[in-house]
Structures are given as C-alpha cells and as structure tokens.
KOLBA-176817 format. One record per residue (C-alpha): residue number from 1; residue in one letter; x, y, z. Coordinates in Angstrom, 2 decimals. Example, Ala and Ser with C-alpha at 12.3 -4.5 7.8 and 13.67 -1.06 7.14 Angstrom:
- 1_A_12.30_-4.50_7.80
- 2_S_13.67_-1.06_7.14
END
This chain:
- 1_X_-58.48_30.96_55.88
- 2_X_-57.44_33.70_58.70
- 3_X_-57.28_32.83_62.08
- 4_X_-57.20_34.65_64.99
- 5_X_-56.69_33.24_68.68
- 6_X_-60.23_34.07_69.66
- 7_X_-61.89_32.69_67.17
- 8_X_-64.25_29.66_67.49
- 9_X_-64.64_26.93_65.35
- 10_X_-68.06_25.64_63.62
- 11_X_-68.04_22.17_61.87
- 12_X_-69.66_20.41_59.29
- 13_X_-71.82_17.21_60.70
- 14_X_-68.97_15.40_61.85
- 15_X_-69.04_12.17_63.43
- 16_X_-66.23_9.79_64.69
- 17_X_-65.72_6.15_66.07
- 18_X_-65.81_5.73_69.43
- 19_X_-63.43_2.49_69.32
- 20_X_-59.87_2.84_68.29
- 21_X_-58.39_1.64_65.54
- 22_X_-54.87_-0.77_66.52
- 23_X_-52.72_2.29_65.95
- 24_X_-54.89_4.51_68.72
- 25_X_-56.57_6.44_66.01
- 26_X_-59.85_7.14_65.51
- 27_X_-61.93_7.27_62.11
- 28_X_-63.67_10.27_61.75
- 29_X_-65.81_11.03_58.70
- 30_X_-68.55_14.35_57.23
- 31_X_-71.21_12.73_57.40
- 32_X_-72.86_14.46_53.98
- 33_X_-69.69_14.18_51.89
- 34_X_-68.43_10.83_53.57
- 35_X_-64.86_12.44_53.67
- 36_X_-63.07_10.28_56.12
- 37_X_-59.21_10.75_58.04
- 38_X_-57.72_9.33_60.85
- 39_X_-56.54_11.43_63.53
- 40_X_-55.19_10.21_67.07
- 41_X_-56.76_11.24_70.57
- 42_X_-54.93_14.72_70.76
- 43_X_-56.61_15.89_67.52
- 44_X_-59.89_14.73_69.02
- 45_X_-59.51_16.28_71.56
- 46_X_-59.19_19.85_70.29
- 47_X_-62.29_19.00_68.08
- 48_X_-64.31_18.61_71.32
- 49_X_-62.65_21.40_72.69
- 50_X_-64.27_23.54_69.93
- 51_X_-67.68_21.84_70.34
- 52_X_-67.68_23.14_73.73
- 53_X_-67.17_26.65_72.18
- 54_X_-63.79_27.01_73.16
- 55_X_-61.62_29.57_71.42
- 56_X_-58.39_28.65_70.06
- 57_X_-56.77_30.40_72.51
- 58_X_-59.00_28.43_75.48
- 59_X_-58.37_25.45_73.48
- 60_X_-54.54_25.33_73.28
- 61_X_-54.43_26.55_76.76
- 62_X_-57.10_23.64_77.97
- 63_X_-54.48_20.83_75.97
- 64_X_-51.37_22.25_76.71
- 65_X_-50.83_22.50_73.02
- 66_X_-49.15_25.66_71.61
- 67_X_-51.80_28.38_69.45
- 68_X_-49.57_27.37_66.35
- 69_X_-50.18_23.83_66.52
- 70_X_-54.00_24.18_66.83
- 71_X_-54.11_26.10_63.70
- 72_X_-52.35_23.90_61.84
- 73_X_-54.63_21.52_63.01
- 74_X_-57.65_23.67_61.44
- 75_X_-56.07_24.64_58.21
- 76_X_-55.61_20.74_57.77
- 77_X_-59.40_20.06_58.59
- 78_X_-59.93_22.98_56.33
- 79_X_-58.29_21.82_53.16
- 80_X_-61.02_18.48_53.88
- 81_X_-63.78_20.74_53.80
- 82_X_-64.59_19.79_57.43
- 83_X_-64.30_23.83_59.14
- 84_X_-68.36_25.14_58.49
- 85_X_-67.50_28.82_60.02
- 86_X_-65.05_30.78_61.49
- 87_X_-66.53_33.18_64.34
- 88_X_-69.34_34.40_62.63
- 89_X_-68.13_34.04_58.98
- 90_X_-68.97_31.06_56.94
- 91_X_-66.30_29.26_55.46
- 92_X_-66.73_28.63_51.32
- 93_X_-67.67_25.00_50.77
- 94_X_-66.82_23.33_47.62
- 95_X_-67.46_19.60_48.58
- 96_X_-69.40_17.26_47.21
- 97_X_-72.31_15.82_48.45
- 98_X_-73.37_12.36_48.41
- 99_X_-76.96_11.45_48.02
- 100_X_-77.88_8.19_49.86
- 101_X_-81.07_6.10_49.67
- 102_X_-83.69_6.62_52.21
- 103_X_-81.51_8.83_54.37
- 104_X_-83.97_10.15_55.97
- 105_X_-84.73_6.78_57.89
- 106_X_-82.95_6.15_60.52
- 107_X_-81.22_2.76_61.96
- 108_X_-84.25_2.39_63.90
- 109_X_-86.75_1.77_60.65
- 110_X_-84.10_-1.07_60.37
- 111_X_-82.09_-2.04_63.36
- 112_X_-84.26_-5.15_64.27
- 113_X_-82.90_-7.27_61.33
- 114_X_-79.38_-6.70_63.03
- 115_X_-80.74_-7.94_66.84
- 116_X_-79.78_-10.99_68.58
- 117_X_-82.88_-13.18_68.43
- 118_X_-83.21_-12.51_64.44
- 119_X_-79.97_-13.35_63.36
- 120_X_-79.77_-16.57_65.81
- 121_X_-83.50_-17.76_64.20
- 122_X_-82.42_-16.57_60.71
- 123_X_-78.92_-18.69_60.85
- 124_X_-80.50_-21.93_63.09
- 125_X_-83.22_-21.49_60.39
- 126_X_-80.33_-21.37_57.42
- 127_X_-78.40_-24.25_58.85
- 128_X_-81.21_-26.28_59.47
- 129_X_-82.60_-25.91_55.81
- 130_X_-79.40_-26.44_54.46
- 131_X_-79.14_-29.86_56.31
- 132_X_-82.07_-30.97_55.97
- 133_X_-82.31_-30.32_51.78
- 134_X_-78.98_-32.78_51.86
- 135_X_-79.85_-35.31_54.08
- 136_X_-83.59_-35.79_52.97
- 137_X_-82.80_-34.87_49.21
- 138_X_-80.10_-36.35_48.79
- 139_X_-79.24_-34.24_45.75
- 140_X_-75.67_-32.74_44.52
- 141_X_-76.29_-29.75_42.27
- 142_X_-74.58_-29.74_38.60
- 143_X_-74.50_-27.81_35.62
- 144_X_-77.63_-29.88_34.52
- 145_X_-79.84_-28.26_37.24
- 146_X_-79.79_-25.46_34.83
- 147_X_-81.52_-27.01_32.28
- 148_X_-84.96_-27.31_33.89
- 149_X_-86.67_-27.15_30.93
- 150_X_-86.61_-28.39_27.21
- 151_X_-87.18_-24.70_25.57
- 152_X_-83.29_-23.53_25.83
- 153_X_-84.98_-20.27_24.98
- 154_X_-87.04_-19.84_28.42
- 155_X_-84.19_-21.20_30.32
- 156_X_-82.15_-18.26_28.63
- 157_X_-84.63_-15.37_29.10
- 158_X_-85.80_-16.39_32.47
- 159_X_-82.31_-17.39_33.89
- 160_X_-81.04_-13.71_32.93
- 161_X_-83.54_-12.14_34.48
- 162_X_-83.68_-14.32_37.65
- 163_X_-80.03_-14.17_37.86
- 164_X_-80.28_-10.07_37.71
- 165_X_-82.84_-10.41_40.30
- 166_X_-80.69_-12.60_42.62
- 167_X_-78.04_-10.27_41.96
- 168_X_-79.83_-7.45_42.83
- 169_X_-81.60_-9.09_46.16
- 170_X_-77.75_-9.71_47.26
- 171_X_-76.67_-6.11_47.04
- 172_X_-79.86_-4.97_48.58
- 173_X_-79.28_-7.19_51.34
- 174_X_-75.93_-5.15_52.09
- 175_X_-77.70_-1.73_51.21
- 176_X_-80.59_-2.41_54.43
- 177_X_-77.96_-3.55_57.07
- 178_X_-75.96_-0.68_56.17
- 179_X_-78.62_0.65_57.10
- 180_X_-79.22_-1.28_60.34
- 181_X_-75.87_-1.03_61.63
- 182_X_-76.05_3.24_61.07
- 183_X_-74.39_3.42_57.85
- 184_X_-75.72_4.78_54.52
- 185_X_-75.24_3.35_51.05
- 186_X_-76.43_3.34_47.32
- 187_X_-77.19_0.32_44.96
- 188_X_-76.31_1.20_41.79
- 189_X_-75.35_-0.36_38.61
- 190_X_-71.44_-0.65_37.91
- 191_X_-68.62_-2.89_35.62
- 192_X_-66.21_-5.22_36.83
- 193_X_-63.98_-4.99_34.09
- 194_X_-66.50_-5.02_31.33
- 195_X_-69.26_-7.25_33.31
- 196_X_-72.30_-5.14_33.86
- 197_X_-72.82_-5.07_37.84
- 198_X_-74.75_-4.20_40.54
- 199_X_-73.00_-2.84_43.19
- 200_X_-73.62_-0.94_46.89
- 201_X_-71.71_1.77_47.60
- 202_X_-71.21_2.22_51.02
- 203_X_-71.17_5.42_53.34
- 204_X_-69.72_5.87_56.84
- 205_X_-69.01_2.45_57.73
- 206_X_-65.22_4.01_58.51
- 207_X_-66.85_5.23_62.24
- 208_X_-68.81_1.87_62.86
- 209_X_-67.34_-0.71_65.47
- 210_X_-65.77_-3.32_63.57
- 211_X_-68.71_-6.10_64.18
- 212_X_-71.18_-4.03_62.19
- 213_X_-69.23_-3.32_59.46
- 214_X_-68.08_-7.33_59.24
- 215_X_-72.14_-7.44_59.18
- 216_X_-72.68_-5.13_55.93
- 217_X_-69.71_-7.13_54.29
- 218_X_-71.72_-10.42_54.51
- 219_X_-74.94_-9.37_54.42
- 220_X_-75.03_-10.51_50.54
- 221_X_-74.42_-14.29_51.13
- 222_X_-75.79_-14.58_54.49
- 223_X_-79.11_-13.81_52.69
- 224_X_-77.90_-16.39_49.85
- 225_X_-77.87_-18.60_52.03
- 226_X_-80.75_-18.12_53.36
- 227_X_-82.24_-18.62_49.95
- 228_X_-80.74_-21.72_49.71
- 229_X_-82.43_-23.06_53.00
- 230_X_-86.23_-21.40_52.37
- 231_X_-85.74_-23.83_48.55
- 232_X_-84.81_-26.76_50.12
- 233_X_-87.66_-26.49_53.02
- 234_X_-89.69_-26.21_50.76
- 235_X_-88.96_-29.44_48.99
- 236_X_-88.51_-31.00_52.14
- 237_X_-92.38_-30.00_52.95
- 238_X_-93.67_-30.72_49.61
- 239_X_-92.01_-34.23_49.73
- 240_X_-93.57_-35.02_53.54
- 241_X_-96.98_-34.11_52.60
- 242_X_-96.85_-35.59_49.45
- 243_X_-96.79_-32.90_46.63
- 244_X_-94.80_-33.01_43.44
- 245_X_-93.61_-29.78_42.37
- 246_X_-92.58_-30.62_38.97
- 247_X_-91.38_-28.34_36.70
- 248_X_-91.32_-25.44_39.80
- 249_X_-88.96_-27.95_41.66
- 250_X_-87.14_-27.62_38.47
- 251_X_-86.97_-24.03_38.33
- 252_X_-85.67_-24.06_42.36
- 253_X_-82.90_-26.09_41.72
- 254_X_-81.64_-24.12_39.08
- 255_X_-81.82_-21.10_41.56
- 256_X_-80.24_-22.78_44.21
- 257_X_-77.18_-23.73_41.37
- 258_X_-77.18_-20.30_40.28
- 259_X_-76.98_-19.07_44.01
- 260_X_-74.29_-21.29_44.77
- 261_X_-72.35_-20.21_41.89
- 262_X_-71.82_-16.65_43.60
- 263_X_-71.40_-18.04_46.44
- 264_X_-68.41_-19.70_45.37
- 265_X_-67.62_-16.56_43.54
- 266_X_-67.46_-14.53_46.65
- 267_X_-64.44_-17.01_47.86
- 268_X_-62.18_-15.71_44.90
- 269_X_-59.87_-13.39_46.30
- 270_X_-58.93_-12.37_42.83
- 271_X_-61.41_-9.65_43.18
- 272_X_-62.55_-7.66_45.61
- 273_X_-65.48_-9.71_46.78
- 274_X_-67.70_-9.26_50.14
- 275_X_-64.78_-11.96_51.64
- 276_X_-61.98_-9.87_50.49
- 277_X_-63.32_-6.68_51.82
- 278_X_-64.19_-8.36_54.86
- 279_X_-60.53_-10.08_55.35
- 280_X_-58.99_-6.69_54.98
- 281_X_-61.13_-5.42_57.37
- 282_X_-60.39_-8.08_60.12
- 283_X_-56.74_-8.40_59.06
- 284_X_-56.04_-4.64_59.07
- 285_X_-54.50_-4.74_55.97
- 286_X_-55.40_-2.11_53.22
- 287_X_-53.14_-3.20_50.53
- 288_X_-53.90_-7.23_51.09
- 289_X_-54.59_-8.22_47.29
- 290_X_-51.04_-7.09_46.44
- 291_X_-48.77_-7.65_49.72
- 292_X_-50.21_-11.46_49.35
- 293_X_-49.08_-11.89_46.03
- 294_X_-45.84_-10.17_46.87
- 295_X_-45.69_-12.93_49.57
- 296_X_-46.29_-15.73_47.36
- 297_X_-43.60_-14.66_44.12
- 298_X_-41.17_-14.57_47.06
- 299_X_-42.46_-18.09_48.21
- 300_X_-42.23_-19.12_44.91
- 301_X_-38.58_-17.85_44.70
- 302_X_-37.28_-20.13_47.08
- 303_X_-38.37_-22.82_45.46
- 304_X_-35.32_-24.98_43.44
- 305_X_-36.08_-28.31_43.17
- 306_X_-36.52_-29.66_39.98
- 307_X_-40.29_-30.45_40.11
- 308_X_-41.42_-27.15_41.60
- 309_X_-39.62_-25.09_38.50
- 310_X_-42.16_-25.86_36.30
- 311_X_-45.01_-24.51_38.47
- 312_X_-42.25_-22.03_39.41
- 313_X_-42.81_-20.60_35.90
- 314_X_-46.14_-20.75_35.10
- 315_X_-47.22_-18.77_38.57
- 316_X_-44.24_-16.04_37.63
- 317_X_-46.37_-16.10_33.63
- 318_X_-49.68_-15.77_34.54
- 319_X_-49.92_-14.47_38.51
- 320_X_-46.92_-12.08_38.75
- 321_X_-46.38_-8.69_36.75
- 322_X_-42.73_-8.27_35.60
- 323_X_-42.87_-4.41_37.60
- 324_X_-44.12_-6.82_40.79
- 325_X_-41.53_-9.32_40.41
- 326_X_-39.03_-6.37_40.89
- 327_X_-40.57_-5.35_43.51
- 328_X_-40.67_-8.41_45.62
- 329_X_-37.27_-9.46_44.94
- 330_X_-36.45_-7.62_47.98
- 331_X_-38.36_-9.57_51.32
- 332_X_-38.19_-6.43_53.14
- 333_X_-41.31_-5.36_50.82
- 334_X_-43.05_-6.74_53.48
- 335_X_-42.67_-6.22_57.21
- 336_X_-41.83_-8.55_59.39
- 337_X_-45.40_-7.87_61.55
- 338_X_-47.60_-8.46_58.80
- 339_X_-46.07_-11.84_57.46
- 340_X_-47.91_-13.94_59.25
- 341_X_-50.96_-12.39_58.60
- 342_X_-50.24_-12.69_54.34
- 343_X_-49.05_-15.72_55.45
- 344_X_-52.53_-17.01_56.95
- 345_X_-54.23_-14.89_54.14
- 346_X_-52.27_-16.48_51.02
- 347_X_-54.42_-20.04_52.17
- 348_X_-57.53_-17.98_51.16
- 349_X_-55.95_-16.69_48.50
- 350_X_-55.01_-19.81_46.76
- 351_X_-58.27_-21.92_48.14
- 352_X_-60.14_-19.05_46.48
- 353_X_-58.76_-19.38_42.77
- 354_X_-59.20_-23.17_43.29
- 355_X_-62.66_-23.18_43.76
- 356_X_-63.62_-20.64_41.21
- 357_X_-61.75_-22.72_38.90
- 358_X_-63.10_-25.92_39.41
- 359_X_-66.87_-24.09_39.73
- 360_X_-65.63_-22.86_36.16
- 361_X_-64.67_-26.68_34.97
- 362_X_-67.52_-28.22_36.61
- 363_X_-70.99_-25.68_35.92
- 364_X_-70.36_-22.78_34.21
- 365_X_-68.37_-23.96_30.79
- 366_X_-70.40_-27.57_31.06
- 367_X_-73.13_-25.02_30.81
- 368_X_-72.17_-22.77_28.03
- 369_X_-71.02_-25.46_26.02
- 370_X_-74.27_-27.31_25.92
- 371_X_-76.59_-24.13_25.56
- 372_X_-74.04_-23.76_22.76
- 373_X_-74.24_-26.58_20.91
- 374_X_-78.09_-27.82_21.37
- 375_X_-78.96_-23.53_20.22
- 376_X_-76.84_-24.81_17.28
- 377_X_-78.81_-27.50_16.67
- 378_X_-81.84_-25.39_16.53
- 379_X_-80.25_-23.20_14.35
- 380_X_-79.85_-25.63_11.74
- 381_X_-82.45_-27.19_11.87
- 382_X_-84.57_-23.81_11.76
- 383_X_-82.92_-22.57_8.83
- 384_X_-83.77_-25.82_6.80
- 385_X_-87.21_-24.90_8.13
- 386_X_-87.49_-21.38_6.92
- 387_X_-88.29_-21.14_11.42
- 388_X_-87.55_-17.20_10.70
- 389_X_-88.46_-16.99_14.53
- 390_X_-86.06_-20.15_15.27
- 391_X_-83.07_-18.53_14.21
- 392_X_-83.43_-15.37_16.04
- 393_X_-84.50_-17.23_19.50
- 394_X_-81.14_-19.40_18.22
- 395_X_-78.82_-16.56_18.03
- 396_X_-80.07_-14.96_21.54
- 397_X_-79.50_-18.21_23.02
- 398_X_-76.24_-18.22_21.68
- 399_X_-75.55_-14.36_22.69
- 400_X_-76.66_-15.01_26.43
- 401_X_-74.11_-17.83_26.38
- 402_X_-71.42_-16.81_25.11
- 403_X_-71.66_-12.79_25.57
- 404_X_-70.06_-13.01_29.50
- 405_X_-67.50_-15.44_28.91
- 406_X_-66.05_-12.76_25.33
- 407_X_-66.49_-10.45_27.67
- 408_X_-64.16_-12.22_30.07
- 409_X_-61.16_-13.41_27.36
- 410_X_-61.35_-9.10_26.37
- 411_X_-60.50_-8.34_29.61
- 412_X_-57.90_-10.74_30.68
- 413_X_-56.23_-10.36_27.02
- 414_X_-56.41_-6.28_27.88
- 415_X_-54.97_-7.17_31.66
- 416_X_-52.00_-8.92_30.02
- 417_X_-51.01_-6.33_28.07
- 418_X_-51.70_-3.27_30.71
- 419_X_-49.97_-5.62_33.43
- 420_X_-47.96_-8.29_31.84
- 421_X_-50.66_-10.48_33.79
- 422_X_-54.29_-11.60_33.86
- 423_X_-53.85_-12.25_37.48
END
C-alpha cells in the first residue's frame, strides 16, 4: 500500500469502546468482519484525526507525531483489513465477512429486556418463585424426578427432545441480549469434544462496557432460572386453588431436574462455561483456565506432609500435564499481580469440579444406570415375547443412555493421551 503525506484515509465501519480497558487501551473492532485490536489513546487519536478528513501530513502535524510513525500506524491497520481507501483509490479487501442473525434490527427491537424495571421484576419474580416452590413444596429434586412416567421409552424420546429444546432456549437467551446490549451473534450447532452442542457465537461484545457484556454471559441461566420459578408458581397456584396436575406435575419436575443439571454444569470451570467466560471477563485474565492450574500444581508442590502426598499424586495424575508440570516448577510463571486473583479464582475452580462431580454421583449415573437396567429388563422379556417392537424401543432406550456418557470416556481416554491428562 503507497502512501503519500497528503493522502486521506477511508475506513471500514469501525467502531471502538468508549471505556478503557485497565491498561488505557481501547477495544476497537470492523464491525462486518468482527476483527478486533487494542490500541491506546494516541492511535485513536490519529483514527479520528482521519475521520475529520485530515491528511497524514495534517494529522501528524495536529498530534505532534512524526509522518513516519503515522504510516506505520496505517500499514498496521492495513494488514487487519481495516484501511477502505486511500485518496480516491480503494484498497483490495480480502476479509471475511460474518453473517449475523437479524442484523438488520437494531438494539432498539430489543433493548427493553435489558432496562431497569424488567430485570428487577424478572429477578424479584425469579427469587420469589424459587422460594416459594421450596418452602410451600417442600420438595428436593433427585435423579427419580426423571422418571415421570412408567414407559422408559417416552421418558427417553421426550426428555431428548425437551432437553434440546432447553438447550436451545438457553443459547437463544444469550443470542437476544446480545442483541439488547448492541452486540451481534449466531446460534449455531457445535461439539464440545464429541458432544453435539448448541452454541452462540458472539460478535462485537470486545467494544461493549463491561456490564453488558457480563449481561450476554449470563443471559443463559438467568433465563434458567427463570424457568425454574414460572414451574414452581405454577405448582404453588395449582396447589392453592386446589388442582392436581398429575402426570404434567410430573413432567415439570423432571424439567426443573434437567434445568438444574446445567445449571450446575455452568459452575464447572473445567470448561469454558457462561461462568468461566464471565470470570475472565471480570478478572481480566485471558489465559485463566491454565494460569489457575499452574497456581494450584505449585500449591500442590509445597505440600510434604505425609497425608497430603497421596492427594499430592493423584492431582499431579489426573489434573496436571507432564509439559505443565515443567512449566510451573518455576513460580515466576505467574506474576506477582495476578496471584491473588488465581488465588481467589482457584476456590471456583475447585468448588466447580466438586459440584459437577457430586451432580454426576447423585442424578446423572443414578439415572443412566436405572434407564439401563429396567430397558434391560424389557429387552428380555421382549425377546421371550417375540415384542419385535420391544426390542428396538429397548435398544434406543439403551442408546439415549448410554450414547453421551461413551461419548465422554472417548474423549477423556483421547485427552490423556494428547495431554497426559483428562483434566
């Protein structure tokens, strides 16, 4: 790209944050490609400069920059497919577009979901359900709320496809305040590891104040919880005036178990859930999954009483990658600023794993193992039968069981070996 000291500068759609990040910088993204950079004040500053028409020349005079420096500047911007023209020449454009739902709507079709009164009804309203469902109920969910029926093969059929639609409702609920808050995102359908997911992918949150973009990261189970409350008010009403529900009340609980169950899930800081993305977010860490474990082997180091060895072992076996461990046998791997933030994180961290564990221990195998064994029973007896139709509703049963949790053991025995750990 030539440039010559009276040229002006045209630029793509470019937008930037009008906060600072902690360093002084400033996100700044293209809006249709969503390519994103930091840059501090004096680099924003000769991009104003140039949407005031400014030259170069005016422009390095204006900032008491030298000509040299300013089109380094542009050759940089250039390279990011941000420079649209040159003078009167158009600069080739190679980037790639992204394609966003409804982005022609703006914020304003959806900016009243983010306002003050709604989200103080819609949480008082949460809360209150929420309370109310275990006070006047009185009732702990377990793995047996699943099992609101005695035809294992409607639980199975309609629990897949309510828990795709719950799924889906969740990411949808980040995709339209995205929206609200100015941003732009996809739903789309994705793997974590080899779990079939739905995911949003998220546009231009980079230039958005930090309390709108802690919004779109909790979106998901603020709406889950919401869920939860609308159930439970609505056994709470059916009880007061007197209405059994039945077999629907049935069907609710097991959608308020299944609901809680990613709940739970999103407190696993294993993966990159909604609470992960929103910790490194607040925490200003970019690299927090890692620099926390680094944290914790060298923790775990300094640990050399007999008793702790044990556990010593087993976290270094199935936590710790040998190529991390030889990492973090230096402390310096992490500065001394950020320690007390991994330090405050590593809590999460480890309260995380616990509960997905013990949701693991307590529902989801209890679960599997009786749809299991009772689809085996059906089975058998089928096949004494002749049931032709039995023993295929049997072995779907059994595939819908068992299919996520193969799917699981593949991909932590493929971790291990990629890794040296499953963690």
């Amino acid at each position: 790209m030539e440039l010559n000291s009276s040229d002006t500068i045209g630029f793509h759609d470019i937008r930037y944050s009008t906060t600072p990040n902690t360093d002084g910088s400033y996100n700044m993204v293209r809006w249709d490609t969503d390519e994103n950079i930091n840059v501090n004040e004096s680099a924003l500053s000769i991009i104003k400069s140039f949407a005031d028409k400014k030259t170069i020349r005016e422009t390095a005079e204006h900032l008491n920059i030298s000509i040299e420096d300013v089109k380094g500047f542009l050759k940089f911007l250039n390279t990011l497919g941000y420079i649209k023209s040159v003078g009167e020449k158009k600069v080739k454009d190679n980037s790639v577009r992204i394609h966003p739902w409804f982005s022609r709507y703006s914020k304003a079709k959806f900016s009243w979901l983010i306002s003050r009164p709604v989200l103080l009804v819609s949480f008082i309203y949460s809360i209150t359900g929420i309370l109310l469902g275990v006070t006047v109920l009185q009732h702990v969910p377990t793995y047996k709320d699943f099992f609101w029926t005695d035809d294992l093969f409607i639980i199975s059929i309609v629990g897949a496809i309510v828990g795709w639609a719950l799924i889906f409702n969740h990411e949808l609920a980040h995709f339209i305040f995205a929206k609200a808050v100015g941003a732009d995102s996809i739903v789309r359908y994705s793997n974590r590891y080899l779990y079939l997911a739905v995911i949003t992918e998220h546009y231009h949150l980079a230039v958005l104040d930090k309390p709108f973009r802690y919004l779109v990261y909790l979106a998901g189970m603020y709406v889950d919880v919401f869920l939860i409350a609308t159930i439970y008010f609505v056994f709470v009403i059916s009880k007061l005036v007197g209405i059994d529900l039945d077999l629907v009340g049935s069907f609710l609980n097991s959608v308020v178990i299944l609901l809680i169950v990613g709940i739970v899930g999103e407190f696993n800081m294993f993966l990159e859930t909604d609470l992960y993305n929103f910790f490194t977010d607040y925490l200003n860490q970019d690299n927090l999954y890692n620099d926390t474990k680094r944290y914790l082997i060298n923790v775990a180091n300094k640990w050399n009483k007999p008793l702790l060895m044990p556990i010593k072992k087993l976290l270094k076996k199935v936590m710790f990658s040998q190529n991390l461990l030889v990492r973090t046998n230096n402390p310096s791997t992490i500065t001394k600023s950020d320690r007390n933030v991994i330090h405050f994180f590593s809590y999460y961290y480890i309260a995380g794993i616990f509960m997905a564990t013990i949701l693991v221990i307590s529902i989801t195998l209890p679960r599997d193992f009786k749809f299991i064994v009772d689809s085996l029973e059906i089975y058998t007896t089928s096949v004494s039968s002749r049931d032709v139709m039995g023993i295929l509703k049997s072995f779907i049963i059994i595939l819908l069981a068992i299919f996520p949790n193969i799917l699981l053991i593949d991909a932590i025995i493929k971790k291990q070996k990629k890794y040296g750990t499953f963690m």
